[in-house]
VMD Tcl script that builds the backbone (N, CA, C; Angstrom):
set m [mol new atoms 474]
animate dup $m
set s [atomselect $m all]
$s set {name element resname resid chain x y z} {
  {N N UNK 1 A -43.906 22.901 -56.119}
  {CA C UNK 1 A -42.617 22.388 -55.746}
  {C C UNK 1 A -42.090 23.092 -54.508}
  {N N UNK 2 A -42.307 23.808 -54.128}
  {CA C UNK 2 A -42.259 25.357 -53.199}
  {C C UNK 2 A -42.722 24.639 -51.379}
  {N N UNK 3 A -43.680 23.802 -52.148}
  {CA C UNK 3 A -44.223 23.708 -50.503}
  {C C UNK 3 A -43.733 22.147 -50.180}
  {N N UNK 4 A -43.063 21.193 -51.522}
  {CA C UNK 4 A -42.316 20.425 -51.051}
  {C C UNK 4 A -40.436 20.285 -50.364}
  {N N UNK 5 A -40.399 21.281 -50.803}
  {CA C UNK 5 A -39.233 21.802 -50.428}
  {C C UNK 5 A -39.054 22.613 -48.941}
  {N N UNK 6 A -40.365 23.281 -48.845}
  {CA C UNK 6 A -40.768 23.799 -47.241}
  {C C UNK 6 A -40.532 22.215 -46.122}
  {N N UNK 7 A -41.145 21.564 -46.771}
  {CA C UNK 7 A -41.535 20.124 -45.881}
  {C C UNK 7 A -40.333 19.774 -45.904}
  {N N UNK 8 A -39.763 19.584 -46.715}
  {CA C UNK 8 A -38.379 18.598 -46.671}
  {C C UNK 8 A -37.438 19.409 -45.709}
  {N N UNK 9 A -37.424 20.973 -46.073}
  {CA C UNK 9 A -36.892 22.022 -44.834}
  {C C UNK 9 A -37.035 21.413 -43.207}
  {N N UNK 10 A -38.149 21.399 -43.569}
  {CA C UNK 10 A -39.076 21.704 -42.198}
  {C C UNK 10 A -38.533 20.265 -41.351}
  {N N UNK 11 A -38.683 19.049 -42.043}
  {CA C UNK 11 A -38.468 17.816 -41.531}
  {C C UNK 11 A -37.077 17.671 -41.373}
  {N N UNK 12 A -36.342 18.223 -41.976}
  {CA C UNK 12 A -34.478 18.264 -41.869}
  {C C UNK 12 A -34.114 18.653 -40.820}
  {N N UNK 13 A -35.125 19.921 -40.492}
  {CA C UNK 13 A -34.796 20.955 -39.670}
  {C C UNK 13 A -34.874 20.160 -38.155}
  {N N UNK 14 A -36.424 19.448 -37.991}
  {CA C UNK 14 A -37.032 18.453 -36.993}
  {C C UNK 14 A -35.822 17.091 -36.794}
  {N N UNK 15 A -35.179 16.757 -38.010}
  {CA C UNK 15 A -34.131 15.397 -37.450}
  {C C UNK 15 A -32.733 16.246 -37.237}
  {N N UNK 16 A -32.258 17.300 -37.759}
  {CA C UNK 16 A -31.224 18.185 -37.146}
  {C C UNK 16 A -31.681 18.315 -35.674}
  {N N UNK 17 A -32.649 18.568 -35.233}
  {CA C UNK 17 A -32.959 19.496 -33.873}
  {C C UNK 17 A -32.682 18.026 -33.016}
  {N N UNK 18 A -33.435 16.905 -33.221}
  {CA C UNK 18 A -33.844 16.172 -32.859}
  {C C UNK 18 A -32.058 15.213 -32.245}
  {N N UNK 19 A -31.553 15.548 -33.448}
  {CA C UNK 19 A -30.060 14.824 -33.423}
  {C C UNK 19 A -29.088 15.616 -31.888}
  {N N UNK 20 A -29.394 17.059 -32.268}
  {CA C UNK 20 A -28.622 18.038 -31.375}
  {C C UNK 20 A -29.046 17.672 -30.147}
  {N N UNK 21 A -30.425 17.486 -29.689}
  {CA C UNK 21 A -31.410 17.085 -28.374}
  {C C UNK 21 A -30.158 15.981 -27.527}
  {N N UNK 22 A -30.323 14.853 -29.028}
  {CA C UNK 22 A -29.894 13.455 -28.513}
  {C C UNK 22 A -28.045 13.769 -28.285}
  {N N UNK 23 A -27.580 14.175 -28.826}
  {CA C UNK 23 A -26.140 14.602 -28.687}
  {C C UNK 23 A -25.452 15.548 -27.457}
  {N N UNK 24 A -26.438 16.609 -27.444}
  {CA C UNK 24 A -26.501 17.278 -26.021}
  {C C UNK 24 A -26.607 16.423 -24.745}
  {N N UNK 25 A -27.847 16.073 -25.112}
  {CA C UNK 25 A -28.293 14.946 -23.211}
  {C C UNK 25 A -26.666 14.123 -23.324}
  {N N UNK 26 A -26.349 13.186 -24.340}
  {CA C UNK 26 A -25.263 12.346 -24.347}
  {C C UNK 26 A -23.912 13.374 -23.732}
  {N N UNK 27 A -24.038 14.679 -24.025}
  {CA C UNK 27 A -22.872 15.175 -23.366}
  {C C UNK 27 A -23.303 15.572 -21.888}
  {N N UNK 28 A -24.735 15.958 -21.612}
  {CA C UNK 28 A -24.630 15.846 -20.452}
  {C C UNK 28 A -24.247 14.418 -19.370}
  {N N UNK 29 A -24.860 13.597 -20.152}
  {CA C UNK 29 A -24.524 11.896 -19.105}
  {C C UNK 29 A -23.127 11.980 -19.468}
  {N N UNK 30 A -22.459 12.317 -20.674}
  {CA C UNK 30 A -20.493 12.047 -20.023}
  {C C UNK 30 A -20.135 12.833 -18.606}
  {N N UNK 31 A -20.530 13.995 -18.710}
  {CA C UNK 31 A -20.410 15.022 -17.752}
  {C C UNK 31 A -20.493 14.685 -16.139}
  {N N UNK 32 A -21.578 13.956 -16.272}
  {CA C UNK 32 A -21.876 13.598 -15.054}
  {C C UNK 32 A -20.630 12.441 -14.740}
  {N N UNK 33 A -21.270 11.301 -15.675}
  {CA C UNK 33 A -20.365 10.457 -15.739}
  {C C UNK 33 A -18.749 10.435 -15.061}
  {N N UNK 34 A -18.453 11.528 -15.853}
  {CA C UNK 34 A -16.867 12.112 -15.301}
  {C C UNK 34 A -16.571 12.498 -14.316}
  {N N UNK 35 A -17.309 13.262 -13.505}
  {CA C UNK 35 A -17.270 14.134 -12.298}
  {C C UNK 35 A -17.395 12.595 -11.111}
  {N N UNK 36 A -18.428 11.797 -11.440}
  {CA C UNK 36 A -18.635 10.383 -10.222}
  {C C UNK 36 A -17.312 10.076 -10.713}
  {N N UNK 37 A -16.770 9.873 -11.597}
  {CA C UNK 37 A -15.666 8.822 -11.442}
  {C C UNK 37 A -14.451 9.760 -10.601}
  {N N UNK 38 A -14.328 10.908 -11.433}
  {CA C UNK 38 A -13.416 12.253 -10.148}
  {C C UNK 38 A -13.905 11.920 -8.641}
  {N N UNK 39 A -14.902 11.826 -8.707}
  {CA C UNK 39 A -15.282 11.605 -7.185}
  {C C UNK 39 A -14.757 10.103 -6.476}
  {N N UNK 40 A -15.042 9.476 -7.202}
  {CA C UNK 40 A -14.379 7.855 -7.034}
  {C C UNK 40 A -13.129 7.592 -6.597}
  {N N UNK 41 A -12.684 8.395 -7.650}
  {CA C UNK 41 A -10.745 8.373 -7.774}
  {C C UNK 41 A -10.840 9.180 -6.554}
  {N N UNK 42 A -10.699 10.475 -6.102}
  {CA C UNK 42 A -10.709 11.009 -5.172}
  {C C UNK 42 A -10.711 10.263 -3.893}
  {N N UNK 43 A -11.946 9.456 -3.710}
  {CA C UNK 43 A -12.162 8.947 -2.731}
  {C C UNK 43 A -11.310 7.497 -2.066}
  {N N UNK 44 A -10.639 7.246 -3.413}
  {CA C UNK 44 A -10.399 6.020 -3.477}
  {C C UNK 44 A -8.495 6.291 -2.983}
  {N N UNK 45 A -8.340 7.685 -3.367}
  {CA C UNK 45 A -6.746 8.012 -3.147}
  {C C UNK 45 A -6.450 8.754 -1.755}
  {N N UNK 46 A -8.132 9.168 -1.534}
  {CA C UNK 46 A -8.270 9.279 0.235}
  {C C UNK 46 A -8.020 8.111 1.042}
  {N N UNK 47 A -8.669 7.250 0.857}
  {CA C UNK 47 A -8.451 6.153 1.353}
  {C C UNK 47 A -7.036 5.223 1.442}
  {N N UNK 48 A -6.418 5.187 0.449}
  {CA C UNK 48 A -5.262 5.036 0.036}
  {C C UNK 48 A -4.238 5.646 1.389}
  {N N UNK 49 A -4.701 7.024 1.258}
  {CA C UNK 49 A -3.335 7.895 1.851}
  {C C UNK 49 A -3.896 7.743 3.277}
  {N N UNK 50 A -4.945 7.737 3.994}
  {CA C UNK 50 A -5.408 7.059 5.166}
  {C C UNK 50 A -4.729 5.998 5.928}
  {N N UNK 51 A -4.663 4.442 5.467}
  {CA C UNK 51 A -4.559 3.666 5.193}
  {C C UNK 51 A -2.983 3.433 5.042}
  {N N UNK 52 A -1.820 4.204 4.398}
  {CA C UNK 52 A -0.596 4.231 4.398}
  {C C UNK 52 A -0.674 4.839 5.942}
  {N N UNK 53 A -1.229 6.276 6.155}
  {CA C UNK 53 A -0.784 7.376 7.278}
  {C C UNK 53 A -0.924 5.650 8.567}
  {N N UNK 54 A -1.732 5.123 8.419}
  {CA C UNK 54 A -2.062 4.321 9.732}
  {C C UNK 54 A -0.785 3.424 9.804}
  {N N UNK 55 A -0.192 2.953 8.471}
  {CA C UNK 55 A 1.126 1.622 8.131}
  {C C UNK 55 A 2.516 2.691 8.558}
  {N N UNK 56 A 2.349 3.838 8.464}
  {CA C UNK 56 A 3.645 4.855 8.577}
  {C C UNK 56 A 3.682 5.065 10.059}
  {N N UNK 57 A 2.660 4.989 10.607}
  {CA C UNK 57 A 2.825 5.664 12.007}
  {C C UNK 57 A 3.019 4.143 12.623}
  {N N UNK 58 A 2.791 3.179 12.212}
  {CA C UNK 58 A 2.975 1.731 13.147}
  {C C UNK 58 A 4.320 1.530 12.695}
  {N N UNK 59 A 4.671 1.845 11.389}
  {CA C UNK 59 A 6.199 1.247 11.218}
  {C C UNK 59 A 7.325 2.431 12.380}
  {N N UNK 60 A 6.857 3.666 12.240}
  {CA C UNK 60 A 7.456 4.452 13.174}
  {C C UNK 60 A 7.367 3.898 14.633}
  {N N UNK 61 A 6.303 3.104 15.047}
  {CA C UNK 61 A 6.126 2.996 16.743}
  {C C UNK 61 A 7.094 2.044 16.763}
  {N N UNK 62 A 6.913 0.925 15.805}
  {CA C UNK 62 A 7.747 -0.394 16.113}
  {C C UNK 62 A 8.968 -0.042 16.222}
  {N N UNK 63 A 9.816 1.221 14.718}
  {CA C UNK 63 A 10.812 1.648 14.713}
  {C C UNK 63 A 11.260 1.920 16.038}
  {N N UNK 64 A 10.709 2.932 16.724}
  {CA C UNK 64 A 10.948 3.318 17.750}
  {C C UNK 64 A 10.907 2.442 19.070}
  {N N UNK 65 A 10.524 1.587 18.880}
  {CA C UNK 65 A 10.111 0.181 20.176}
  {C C UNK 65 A 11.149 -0.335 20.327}
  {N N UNK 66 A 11.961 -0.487 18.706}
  {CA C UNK 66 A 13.455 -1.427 18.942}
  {C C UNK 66 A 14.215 -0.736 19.211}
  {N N UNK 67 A 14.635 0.295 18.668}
  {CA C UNK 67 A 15.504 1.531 19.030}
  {C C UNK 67 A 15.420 1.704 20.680}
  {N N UNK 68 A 14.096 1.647 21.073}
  {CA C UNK 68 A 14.492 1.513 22.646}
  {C C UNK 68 A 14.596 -0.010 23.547}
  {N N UNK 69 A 14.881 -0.758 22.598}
  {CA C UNK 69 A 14.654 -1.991 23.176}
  {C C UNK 69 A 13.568 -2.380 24.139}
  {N N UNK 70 A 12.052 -1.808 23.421}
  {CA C UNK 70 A 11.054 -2.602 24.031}
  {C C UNK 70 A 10.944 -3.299 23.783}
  {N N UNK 71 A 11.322 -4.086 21.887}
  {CA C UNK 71 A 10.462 -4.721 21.325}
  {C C UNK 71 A 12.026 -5.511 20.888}
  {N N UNK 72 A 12.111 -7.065 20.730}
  {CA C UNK 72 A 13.009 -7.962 20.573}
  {C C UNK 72 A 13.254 -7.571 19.000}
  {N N UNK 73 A 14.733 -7.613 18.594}
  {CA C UNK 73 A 14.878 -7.013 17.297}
  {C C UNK 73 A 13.914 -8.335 15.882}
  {N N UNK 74 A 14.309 -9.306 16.544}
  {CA C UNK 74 A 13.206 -10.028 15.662}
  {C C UNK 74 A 11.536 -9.871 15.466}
  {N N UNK 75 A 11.437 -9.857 16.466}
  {CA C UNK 75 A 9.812 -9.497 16.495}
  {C C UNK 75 A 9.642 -7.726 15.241}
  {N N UNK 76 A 10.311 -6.796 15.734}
  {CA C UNK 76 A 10.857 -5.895 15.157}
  {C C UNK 76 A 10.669 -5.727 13.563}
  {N N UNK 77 A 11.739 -6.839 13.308}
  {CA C UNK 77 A 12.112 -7.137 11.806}
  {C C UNK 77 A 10.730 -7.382 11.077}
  {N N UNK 78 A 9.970 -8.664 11.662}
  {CA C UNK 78 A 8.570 -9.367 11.071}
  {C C UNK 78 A 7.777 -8.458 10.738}
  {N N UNK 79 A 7.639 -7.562 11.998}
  {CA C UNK 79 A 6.437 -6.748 12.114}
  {C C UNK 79 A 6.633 -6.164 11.000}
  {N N UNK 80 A 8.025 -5.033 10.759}
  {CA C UNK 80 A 7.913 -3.929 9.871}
  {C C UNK 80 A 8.155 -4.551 8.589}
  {N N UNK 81 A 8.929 -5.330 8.159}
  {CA C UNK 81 A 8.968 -6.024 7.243}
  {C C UNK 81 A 7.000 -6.512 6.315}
  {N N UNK 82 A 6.713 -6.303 7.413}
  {CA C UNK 82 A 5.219 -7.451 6.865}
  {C C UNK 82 A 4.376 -6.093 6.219}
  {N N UNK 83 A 4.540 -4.853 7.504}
  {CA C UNK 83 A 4.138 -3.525 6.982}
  {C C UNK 83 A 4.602 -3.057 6.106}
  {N N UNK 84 A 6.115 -2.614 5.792}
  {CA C UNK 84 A 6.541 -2.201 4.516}
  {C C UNK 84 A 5.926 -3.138 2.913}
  {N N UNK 85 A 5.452 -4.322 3.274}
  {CA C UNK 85 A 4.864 -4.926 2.122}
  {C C UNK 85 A 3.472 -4.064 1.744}
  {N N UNK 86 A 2.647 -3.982 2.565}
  {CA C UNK 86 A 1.730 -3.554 3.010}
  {C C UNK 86 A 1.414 -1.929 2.420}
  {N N UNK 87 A 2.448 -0.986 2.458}
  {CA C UNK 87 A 2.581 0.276 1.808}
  {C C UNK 87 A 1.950 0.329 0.731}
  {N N UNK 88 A 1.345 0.977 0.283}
  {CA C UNK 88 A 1.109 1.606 -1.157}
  {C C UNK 88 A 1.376 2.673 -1.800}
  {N N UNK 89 A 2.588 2.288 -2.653}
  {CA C UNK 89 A 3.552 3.552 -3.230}
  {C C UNK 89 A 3.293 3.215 -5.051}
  {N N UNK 90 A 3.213 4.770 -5.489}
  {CA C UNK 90 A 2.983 4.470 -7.122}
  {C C UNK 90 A 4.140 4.026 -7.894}
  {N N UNK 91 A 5.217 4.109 -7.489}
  {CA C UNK 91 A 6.817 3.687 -7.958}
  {C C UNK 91 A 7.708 2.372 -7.112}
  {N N UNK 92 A 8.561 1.705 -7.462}
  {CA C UNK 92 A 8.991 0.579 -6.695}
  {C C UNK 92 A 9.973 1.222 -5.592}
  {N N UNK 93 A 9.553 0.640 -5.058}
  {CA C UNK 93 A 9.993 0.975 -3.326}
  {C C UNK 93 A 10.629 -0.292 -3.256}
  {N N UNK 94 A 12.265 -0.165 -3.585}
  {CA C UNK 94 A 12.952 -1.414 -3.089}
  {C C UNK 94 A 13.478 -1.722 -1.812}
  {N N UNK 95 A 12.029 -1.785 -0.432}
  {CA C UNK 95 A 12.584 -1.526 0.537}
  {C C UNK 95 A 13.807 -2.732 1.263}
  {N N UNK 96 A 14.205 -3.831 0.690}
  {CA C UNK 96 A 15.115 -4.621 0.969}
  {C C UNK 96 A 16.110 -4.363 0.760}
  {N N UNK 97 A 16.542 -3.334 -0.246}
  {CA C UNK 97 A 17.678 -2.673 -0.733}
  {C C UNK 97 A 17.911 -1.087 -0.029}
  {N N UNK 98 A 16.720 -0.801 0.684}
  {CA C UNK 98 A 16.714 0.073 1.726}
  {C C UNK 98 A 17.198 -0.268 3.170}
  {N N UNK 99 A 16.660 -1.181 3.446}
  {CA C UNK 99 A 16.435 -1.673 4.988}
  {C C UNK 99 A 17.177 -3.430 5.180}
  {N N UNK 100 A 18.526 -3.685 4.657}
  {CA C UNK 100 A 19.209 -5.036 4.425}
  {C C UNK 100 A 19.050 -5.457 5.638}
  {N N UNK 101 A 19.279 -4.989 6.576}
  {CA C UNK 101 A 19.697 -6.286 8.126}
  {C C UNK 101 A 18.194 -6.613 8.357}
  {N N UNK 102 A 17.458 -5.464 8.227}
  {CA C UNK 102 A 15.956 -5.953 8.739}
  {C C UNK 102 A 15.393 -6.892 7.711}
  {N N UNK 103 A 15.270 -7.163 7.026}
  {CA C UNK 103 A 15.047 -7.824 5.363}
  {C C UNK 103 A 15.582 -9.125 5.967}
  {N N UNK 104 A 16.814 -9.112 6.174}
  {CA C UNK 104 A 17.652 -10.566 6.451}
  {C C UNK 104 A 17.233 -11.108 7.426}
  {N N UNK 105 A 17.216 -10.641 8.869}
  {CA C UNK 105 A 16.761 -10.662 9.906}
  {C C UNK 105 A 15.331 -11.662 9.409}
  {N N UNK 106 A 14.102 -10.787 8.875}
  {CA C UNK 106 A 13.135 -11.221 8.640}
  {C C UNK 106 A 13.382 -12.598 7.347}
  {N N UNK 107 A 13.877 -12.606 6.716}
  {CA C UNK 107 A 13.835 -13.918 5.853}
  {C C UNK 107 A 14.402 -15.104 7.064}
  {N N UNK 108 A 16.035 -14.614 7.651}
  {CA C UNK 108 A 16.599 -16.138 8.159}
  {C C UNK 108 A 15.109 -16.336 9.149}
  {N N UNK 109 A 13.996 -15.858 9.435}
  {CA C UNK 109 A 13.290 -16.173 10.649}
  {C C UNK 109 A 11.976 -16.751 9.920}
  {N N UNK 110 A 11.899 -16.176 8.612}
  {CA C UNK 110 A 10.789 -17.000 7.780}
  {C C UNK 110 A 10.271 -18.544 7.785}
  {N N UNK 111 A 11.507 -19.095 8.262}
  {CA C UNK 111 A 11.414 -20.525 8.217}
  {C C UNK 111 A 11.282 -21.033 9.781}
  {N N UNK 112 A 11.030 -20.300 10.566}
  {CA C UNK 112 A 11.205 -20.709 11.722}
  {C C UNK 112 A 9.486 -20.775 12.481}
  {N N UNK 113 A 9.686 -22.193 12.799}
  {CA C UNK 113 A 7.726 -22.343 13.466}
  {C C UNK 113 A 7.614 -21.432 14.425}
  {N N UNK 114 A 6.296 -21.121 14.628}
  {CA C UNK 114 A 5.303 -19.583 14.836}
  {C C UNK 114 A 4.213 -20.607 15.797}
  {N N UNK 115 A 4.079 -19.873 16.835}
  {CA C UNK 115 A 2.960 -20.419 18.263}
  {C C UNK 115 A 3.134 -21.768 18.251}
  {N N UNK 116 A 1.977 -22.409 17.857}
  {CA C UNK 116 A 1.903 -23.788 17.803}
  {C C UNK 116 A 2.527 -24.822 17.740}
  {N N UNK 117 A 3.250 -24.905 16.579}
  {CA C UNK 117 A 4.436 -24.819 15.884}
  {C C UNK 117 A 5.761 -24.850 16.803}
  {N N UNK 118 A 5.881 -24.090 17.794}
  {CA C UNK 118 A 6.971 -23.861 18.108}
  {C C UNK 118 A 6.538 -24.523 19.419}
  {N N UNK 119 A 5.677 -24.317 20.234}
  {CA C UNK 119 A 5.219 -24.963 21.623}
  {C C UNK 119 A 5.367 -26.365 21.209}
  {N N UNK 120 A 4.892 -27.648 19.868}
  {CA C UNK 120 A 5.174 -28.093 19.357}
  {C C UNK 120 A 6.512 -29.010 19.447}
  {N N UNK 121 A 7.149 -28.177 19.656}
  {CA C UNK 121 A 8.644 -28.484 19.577}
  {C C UNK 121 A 9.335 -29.296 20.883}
  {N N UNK 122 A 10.691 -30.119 20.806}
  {CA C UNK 122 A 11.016 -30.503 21.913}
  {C C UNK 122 A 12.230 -29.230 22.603}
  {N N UNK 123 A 12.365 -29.312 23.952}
  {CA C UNK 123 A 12.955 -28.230 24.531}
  {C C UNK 123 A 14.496 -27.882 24.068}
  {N N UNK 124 A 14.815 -29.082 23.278}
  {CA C UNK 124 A 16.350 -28.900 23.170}
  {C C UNK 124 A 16.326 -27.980 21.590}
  {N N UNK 125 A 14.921 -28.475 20.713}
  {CA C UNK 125 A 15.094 -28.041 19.512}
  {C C UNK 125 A 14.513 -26.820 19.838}
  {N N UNK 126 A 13.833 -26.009 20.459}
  {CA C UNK 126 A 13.403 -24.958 20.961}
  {C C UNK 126 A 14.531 -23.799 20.999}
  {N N UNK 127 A 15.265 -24.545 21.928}
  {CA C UNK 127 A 16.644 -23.528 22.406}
  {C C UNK 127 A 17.616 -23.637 21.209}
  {N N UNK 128 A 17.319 -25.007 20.011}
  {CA C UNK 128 A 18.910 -24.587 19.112}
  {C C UNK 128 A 17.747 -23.281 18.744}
  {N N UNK 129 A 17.155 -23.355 18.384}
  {CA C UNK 129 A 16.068 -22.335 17.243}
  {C C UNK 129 A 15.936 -20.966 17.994}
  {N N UNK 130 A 15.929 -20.296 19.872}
  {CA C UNK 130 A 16.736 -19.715 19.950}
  {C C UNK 130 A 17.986 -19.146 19.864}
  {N N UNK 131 A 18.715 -20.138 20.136}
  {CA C UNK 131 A 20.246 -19.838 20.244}
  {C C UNK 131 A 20.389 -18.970 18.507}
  {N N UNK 132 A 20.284 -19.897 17.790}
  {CA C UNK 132 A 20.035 -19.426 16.490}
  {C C UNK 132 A 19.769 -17.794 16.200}
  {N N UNK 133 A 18.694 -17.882 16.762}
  {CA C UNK 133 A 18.074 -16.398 16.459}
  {C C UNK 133 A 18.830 -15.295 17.077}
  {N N UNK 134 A 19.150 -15.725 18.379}
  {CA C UNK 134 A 20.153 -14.659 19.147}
  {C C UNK 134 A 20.964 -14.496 18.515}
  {N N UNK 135 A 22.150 -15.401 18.096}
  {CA C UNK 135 A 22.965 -15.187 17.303}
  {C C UNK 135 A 23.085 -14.083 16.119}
  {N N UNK 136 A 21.784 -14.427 14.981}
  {CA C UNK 136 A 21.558 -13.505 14.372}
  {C C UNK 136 A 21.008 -11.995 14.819}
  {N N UNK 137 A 20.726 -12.281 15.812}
  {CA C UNK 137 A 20.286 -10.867 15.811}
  {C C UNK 137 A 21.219 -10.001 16.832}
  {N N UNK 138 A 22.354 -10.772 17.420}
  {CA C UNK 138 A 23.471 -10.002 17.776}
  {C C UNK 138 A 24.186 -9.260 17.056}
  {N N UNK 139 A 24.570 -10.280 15.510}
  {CA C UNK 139 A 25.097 -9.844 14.206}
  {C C UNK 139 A 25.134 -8.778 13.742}
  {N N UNK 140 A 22.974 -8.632 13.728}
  {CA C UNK 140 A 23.005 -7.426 12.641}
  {C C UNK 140 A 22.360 -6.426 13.876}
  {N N UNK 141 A 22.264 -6.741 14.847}
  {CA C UNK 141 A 22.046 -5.285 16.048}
  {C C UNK 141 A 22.433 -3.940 15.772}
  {N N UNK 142 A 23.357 -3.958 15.570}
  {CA C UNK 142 A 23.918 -1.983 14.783}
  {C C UNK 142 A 23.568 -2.096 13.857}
  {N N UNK 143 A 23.277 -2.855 12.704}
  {CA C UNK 143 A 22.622 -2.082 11.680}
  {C C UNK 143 A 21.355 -1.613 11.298}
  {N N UNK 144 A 20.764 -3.164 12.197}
  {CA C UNK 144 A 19.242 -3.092 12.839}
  {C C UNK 144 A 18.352 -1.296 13.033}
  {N N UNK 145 A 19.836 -1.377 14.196}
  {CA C UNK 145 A 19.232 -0.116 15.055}
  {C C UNK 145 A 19.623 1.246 14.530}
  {N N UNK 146 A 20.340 1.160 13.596}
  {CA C UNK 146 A 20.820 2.226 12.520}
  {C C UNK 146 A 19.359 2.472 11.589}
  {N N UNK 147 A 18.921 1.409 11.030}
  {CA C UNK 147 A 17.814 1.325 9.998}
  {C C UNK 147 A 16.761 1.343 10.859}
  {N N UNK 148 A 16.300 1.336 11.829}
  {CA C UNK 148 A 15.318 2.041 12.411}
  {C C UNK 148 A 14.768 3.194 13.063}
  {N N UNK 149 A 16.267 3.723 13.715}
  {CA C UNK 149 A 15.899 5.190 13.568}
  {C C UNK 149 A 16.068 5.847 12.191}
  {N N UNK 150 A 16.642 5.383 11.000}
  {CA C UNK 150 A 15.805 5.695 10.046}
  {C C UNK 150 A 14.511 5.709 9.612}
  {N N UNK 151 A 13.766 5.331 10.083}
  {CA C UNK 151 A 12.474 4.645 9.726}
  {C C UNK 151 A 11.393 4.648 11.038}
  {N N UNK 152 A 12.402 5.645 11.692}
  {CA C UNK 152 A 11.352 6.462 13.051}
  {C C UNK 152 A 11.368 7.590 11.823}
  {N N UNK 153 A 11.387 8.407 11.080}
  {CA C UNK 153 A 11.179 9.425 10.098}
  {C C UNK 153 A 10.375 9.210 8.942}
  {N N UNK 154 A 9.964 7.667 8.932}
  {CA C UNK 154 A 9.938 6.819 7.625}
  {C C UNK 154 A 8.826 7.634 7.134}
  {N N UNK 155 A 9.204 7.988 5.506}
  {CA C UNK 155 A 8.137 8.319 4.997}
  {C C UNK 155 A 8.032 7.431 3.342}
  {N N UNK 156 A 6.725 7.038 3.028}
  {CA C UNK 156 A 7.264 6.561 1.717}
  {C C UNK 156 A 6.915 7.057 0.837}
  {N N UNK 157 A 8.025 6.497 -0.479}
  {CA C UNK 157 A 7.954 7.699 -2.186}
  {C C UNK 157 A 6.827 7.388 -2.111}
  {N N UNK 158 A 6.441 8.472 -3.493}
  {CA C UNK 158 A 5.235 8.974 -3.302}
  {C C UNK 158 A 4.298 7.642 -4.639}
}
mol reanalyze $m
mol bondsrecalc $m
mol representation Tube
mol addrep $m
C-alpha cells in the first residue's frame, strides 16, 4: 500500500507542479500584456497632448491675428470656433459659455454660402449678405476682441 501511496504522491506532486508551470507563464503573459497596453495608453495620451499643443498654438495665432486686425473678425470666429471643437479635454469645456460673441458671431454666419456658393450669388444678394455680416460684427467687435486676447493665453482644462 506504501508504494501506492508514493505514486499517488508522486503524480499529485507532477499535476501540482504542472498547474504552478501553467499559472506562472499565465502571470507572466498578463505582465507583459499590461506593460503594452501602459505603453499604448502612454502613447496614445502623447499624441493626444501633441495634437491639442498644435490646436492651442493656432487658436492663439488666430487669437492674436484679430486682436491685431489681420484677420476679419468673422473669418476669426469660424476658424477658432471650428478649433475649439476640435480640442480634446477629459471634462466639458463649455466653450460657448466661455467665448459668447465668438460662438454667435460663428453660428449667425453658419448659414451663410461659402466659395462657390457665394460667387454663385447675384451682386445685390452678395452685398445684403455682406452688409449683414458687417453689421454683426461691428456689434460684437469689443467683445470679440476682449475674448481673444483671452485666448491669446488660451489654455484648455485638463
Amino acid at each position: 500500500m506504501t508504494l501506492l501511496y508514493i505514486v499517488l504522491i508522486i503524480l499529485a506532486v507532477l499535476i501540482i507542479g504542472g498547474l504552478a508551470y501553467y499559472a506562472g507563464s499565465l502571470f507572466a503573459k498578463l505582465r507583459v500584456q499590461t506593460a503594452q497596453q501602459q505603453e499604448a495608453i502612454t502613447a496614445h495620451n502623447e499624441k493626444i497632448a501633441k495634437h491639442n499643443q498644435k490646436l492651442v498654438d493656432s487658436i492663439r495665432l488666430i487669437a492674436k491675428a484679430v486682436g491685431e486686425e489681420q484677420c476679419e473678425l468673422s473669418e476669426g470666429a469660424i476658424r477658432i470656433c471650428r478649433l475649439l471643437e476640435k480640442v480634446y479635454v477629459t471634462q466639458d469645456a463649455n466653450y460657448p459659455a466661455l467665448y459668447p460673441a465668438l460662438h454667435e458671431l460663428d453660428t449667425f454666419l453658419a448659414d451663410y454660402p461659402t466659395h462657390a456658393g457665394y460667387k454663385a450669388l447675384e451682386r445685390k444678394e452678395r452685398m445684403r449678405f455682406d452688409v449683414k455680416r458687417a453689421q454683426q460684427e461691428e456689434r460684437l467687435k469689443s467683445e470679440i476682441n476682449k475674448e481673444c486676447a483671452t485666448l491669446m493665453s488660451f489654455t484648455p482644462p485638463a
